[in-house]
N, C-alpha and C positions, 0 to 999 in steps of 0.2 A: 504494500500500500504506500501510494508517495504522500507527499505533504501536503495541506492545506494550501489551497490558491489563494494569495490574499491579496485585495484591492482596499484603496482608500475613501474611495466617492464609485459615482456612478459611473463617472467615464472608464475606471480603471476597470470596473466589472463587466464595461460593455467589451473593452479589450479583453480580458480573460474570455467572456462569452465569446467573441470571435477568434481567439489562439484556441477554445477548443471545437472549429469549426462549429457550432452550434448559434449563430447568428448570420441574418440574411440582411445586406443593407437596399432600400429601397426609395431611392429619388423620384419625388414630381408625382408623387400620389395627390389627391382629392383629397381633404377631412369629411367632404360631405359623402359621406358614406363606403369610400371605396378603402379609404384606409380600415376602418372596421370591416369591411367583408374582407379584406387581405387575414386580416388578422383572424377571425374566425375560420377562415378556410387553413391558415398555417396551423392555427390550434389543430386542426381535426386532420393532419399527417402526422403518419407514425414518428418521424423526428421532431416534429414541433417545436420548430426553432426559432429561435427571440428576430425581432424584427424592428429594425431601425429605420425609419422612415423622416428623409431629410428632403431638403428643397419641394418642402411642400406646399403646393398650390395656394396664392394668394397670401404667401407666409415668407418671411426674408429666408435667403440659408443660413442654418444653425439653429433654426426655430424646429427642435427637431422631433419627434413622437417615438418612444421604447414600448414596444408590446409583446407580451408572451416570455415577460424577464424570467418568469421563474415556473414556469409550468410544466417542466420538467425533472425529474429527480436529478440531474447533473447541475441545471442550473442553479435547483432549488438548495443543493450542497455547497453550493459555490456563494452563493449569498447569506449562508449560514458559515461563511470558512471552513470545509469540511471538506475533504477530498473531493475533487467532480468524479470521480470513477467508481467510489464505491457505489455498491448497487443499493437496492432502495431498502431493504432489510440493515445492514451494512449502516447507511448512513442515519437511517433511524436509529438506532444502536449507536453510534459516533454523537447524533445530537441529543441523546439521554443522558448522556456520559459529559458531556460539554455543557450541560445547565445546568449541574451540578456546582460548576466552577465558575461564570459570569460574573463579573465584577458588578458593581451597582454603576449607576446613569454616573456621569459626570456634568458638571454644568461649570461651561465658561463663559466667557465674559465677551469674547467676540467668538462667529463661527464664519468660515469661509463663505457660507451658501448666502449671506446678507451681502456682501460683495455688491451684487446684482441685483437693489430692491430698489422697487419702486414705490415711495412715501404719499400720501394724501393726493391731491389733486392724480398726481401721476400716472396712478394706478390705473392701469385698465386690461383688463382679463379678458377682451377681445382680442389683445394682439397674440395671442398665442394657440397656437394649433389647436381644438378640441375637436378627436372625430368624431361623428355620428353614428350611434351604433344602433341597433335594432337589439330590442330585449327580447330576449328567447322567449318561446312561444309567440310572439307578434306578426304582422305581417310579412312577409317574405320583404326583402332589402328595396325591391323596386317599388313597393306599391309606399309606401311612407311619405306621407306630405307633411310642411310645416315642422322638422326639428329643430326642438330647446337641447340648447348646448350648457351641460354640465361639468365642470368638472369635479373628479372627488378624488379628496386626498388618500395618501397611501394606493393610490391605483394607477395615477396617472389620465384617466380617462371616463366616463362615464354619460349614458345619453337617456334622459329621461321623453322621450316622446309624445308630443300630442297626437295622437289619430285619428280623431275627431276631425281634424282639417281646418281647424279654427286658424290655427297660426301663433307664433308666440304671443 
């Protein structure tokens, strides 16, 4: 068994996800809905590999969407620092063993990710990518009028839908 992958932020973990061929990168998608059926359809192959979606539509480049980070047991290892090769038994056993040992939160004073905030007036959560997703069981992806664009934390993405046809 080799050692733990270990990253620091997101970018390092999108590099590791890509050194263990296990990410796809993918330019010039739509948010209005093609990036969520990309992303649904990579979910449902057997590799099911994370997907980076950059230069997207109506969005500057580096305005960029990660999906399918962890839906897999290798990746799912790799974001818990756990080997990505152990198998899914294996790495459940590894993160039983490793909760035992977690230090407590730490809290500083400054953190890298404010770097890049936007204060009061500034703020505005249109400029950034949110795709459109269809909530399972819903319409099939073509027939869908009028989506409210959500986003929710910890996920990265999420699309609450009007069907009705009203509109936002």
């Amino acid at each position: 068994m080799s050692e733990p992958t270990t990253y620091n932020d997101l970018r390092e973990f999108i590099e590791r996800a890509e050194e263990l061929g296990a990410l796809r990168r993918i330019d010039g998608a739509d948010p209005h809905l093609e990036i969520g059926a990309i992303t649904e359809l990579a979910a449902g192959m057997p590799e099911c590999p994370a997907l980076l979606f950059d230069n997207i539509t109506g969005y500057p480049a580096g305005f960029r969407v990660f999906s399918n980070a962890t839906t897999d047991v290798q990746r799912a290892a790799l974001a818990l620092n756990l080997d990505p090769m152990l198998r899914p038994l294996e790495a459940l056993t590894a993160w039983m063993g490793r909760r035992a040992t977690l230090q407590p939160q730490e809290t500083v004073a400054r953190a890298a990710f404010l770097d890049h905030s936007d204060i009061g007036g500034d703020v505005d959560l249109k400029k950034f990518p949110v795709p459109h997703l269809a909530p399972e069981g819903r319409r099939p992806l073509h027939r869908i009028r009028q989506p409210r664009r959500h986003a929710r934390p910890g996920c990265g993405m999420d699309q609450r839908l009007d069907l009705s046809g009203a509109g936002p």
